[in-house]
N, C-alpha and C positions, 0 to 999 in steps of 0.2 A: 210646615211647608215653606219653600224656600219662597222669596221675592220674583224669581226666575220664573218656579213656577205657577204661579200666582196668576203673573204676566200670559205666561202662552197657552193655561188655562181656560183665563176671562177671555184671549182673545180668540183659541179655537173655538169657544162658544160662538162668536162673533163671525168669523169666517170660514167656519165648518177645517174638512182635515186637508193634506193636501191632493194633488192629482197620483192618481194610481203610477205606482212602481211596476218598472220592468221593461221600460220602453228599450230601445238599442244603444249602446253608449255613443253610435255615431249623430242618430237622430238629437240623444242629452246634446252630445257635444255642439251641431249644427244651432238647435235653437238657443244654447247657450249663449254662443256666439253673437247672436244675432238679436239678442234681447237688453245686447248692449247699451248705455245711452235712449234706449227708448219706451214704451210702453208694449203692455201687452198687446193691445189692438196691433199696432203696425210688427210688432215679432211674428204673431198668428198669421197677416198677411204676407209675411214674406217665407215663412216657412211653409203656406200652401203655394207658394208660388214656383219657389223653389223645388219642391218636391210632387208636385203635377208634372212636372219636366223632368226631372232627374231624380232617381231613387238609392243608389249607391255611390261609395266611394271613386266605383271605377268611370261611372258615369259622369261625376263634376270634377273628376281627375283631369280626363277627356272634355271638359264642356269649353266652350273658348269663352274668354275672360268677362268681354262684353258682354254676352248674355247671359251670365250669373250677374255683374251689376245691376243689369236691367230687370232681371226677375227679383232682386234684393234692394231693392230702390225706396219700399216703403219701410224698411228699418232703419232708415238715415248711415250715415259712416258705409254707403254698399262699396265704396271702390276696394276700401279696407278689408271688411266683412269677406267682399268676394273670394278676395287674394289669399287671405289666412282658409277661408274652407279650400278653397282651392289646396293649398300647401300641404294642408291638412292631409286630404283626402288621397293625394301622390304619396303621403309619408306610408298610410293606411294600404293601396296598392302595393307598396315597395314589400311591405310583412309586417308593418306594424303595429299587431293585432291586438285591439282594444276591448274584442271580449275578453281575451286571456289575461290583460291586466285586469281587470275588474273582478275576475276568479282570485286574485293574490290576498292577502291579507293587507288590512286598510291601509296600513301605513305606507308597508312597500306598494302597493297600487299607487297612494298619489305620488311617491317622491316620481315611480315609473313615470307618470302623465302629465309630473310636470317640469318633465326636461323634455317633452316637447315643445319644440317652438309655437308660443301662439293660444299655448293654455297655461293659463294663471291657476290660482288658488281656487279661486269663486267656480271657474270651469272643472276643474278636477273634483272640486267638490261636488258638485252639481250632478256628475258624470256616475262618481259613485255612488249618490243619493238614489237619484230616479232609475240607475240603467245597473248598480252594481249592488243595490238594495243594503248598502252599509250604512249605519246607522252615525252620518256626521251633518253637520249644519253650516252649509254653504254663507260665508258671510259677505253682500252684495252691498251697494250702499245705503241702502234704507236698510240692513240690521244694522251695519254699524254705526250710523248716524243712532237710531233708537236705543240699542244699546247701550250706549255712551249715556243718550237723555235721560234712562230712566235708571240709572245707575248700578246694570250688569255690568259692566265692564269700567277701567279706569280711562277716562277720560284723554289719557294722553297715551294709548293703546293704540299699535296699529292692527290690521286686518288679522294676520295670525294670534296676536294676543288675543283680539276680541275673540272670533273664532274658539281660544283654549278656552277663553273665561267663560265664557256660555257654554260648551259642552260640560263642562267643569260642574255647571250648575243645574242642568237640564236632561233629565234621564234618557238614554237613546232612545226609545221608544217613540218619544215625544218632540224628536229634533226634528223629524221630516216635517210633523203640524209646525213645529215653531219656525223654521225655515219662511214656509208661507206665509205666515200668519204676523210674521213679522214686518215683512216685503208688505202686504196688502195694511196694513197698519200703516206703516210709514209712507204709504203715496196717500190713506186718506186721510188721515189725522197727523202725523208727527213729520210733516213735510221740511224739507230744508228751510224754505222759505214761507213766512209766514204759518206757524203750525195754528195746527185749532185748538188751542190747549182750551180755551171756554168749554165745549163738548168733548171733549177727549173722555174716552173711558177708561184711561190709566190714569186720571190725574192723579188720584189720592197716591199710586205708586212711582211717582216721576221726581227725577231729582231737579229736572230741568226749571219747573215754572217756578 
């Protein structure tokens, strides 16, 4: 068994698998978006905030500006946040139909999703994980901080290399658990700052300590 998986393994034992597939790729995209720069708690709150008031595209197409910041407030960056779902959701009105990418085959879906303005790699990925049930591993920055530490990936790799080098090494099946499992690792143990490596349950596999 490889290092890799070793890794998301020990750590699905640790934090079970991920959240259930299938959700809408508009819903993927929104909380995506929105999970920015901050934690889960305030992502959770502003995606029920957001969607207590507005349920579709054509509805925050239509919403005026200021009251998408003020319902996306507690995901910090909302003037930002608001503006790109806002864009978003006009692109998605116009016919920009994002079940129908997520029907395509992997590849041609994200190059599709990401010549929209406004979605990155980590979003496209995410989009086809949870909403288009493709079997890739969204890399956000606690995988590629961890990554790097416990040496999947080469050190002077950016997000797409990481990204190849762990699918490379980590059976599809098992990418959606390692997705999580990675994220939830890296805010409680292999943090930017100051990591726990004393309690760490990857030490014996870490290149870092």
């Amino acid at each position: 068994m490889s290092k890799a998986q070793k890794v998301v393994d020990r750590l699905v034992k640790i934090y079970g698998h991920p959240a259930q597939r299938g959700d809408t790729p508009f819903r993927v995209l929104v909380r995506t978006i929105l999970s920015q720069n901050t934690n889960y708690r305030n992502t959770r709150i502003a995606c029920e905030n957001l969607f207590s008031k507005f349920q579709t595209p054509e509805q925050i197409a239509n919403a005026d500006i200021s009251e998408l910041v003020a319902l996306l407030r507690p995901a910090g960056l909302h003037n930002i946040k608001a503006r790109r779902i806002k864009d978003i959701s006009k692109l998605i009105v116009e016919g920009r139909d994002l079940s129908g990418v997520i029907q395509k085959n992997v590849d041609e879906a994200r190059n599709d999703l990401l010549t929209i303005k406004g979605i990155g790699p980590k979003t496209a990925d995410c989009i086809l994980l949870f909403a288009g049930g493709h079997d890739v591993l969204p890399v956000d920055t606690h995988v590629f901080r961890v990554a790097k530490r416990l040496g999947l990936a080469p050190v002077d790799a950016d997000h797409e290399k990481v990204k190849i080098a762990l699918e490379g090494q980590i059976p599809p099946e098992k990418r959606g658990s390692a997705h999580i499992a990675l994220i939830s690792f890296g805010r409680e143990f292999c943090r930017a700052r100051n990591p726990r490596c004393d309690v760490c349950p990857l030490l014996d596999l870490c290149d870092f300590r």
